[in-house]
N, C-alpha and C positions, 0 to 999 in steps of 0.2 A: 922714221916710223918703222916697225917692225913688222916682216911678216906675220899673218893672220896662221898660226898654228893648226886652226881647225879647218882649215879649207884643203879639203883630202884624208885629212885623219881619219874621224870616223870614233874613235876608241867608246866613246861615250854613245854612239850609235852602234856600239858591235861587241857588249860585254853587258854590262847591267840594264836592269827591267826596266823601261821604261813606263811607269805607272805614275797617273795622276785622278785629279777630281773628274768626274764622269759630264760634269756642267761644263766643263770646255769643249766637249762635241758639239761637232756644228749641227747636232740636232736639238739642242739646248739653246736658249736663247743667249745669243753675245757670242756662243762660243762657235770655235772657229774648227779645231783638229776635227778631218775625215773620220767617221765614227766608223765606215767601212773597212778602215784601219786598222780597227781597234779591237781588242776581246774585254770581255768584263772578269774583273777581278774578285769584284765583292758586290751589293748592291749600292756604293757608291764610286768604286776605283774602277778603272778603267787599265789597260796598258795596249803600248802599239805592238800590232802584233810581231812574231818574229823573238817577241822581248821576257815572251812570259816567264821561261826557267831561268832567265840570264842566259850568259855567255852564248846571245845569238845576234843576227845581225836585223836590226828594225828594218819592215817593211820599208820607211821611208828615206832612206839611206840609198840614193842611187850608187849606180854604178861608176858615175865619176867621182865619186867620196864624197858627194853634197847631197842637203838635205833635199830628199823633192817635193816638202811642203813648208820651208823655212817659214814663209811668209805666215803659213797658220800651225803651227808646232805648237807645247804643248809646255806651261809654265815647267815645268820639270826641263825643260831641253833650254829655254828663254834665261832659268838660273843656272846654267851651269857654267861657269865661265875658266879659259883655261888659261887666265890670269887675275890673280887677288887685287885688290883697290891698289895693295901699295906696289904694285907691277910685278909682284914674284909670280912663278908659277902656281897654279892650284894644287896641293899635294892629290889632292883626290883625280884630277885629269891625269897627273904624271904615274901614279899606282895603276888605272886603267890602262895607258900607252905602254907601261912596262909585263903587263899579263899578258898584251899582244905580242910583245917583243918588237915595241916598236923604243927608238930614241928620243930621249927625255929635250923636252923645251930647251930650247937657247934663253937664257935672257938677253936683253937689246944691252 
């Protein structure tokens, strides 16, 4: 099994906006993302703060390069996978890692 790429990255936590539906604040019923997190985008979008103009790094993006609210993050973070069904890398993950100057996924 291959190492988990995103554990330390960050890239996707430290370049684009993190915006979604404003019903997933945990002031909203069901929803779970810290709305104290968050800034309003529009009267329905939301994004985590940190993330507004892009190229900044999200509130929730610790210090160890892990997310500090994985467990209630934000369907915008839940789809971003930095591997496609058929196990390639995500072209959209590897364009982020490469703006950071970071290095491109191994495949297994």
């Amino acid at each position: 099994m291959r190492d988990n790429p995103c554990l330390g990255c960050g890239a996707c936590c430290r370049y684009p906006r993190v915006s979604f539906y404003h019903g997933e604040l945990d002031t909203q019923p069901g929803g779970t993302v810290p709305a104290d997190l968050t800034v309003p985008l529009t009267p329905f979008l939301v994004c985590m703060k940190g993330t507004e103009a892009g190229k900044g790094r999200c509130i929730a993006f610790g210090d160890d390069g892990l997310c500090t609210i994985y467990d209630k993050r934000s369907s915008t973070c839940r789809e971003f996978p930095a591997f496609l069904p058929d196990g390639s890398p995500n072209p959209a993950c590897e364009r982020l890692r490469g703006l950071l100057g970071m290095a491109r996924i191994v495949e297994a």
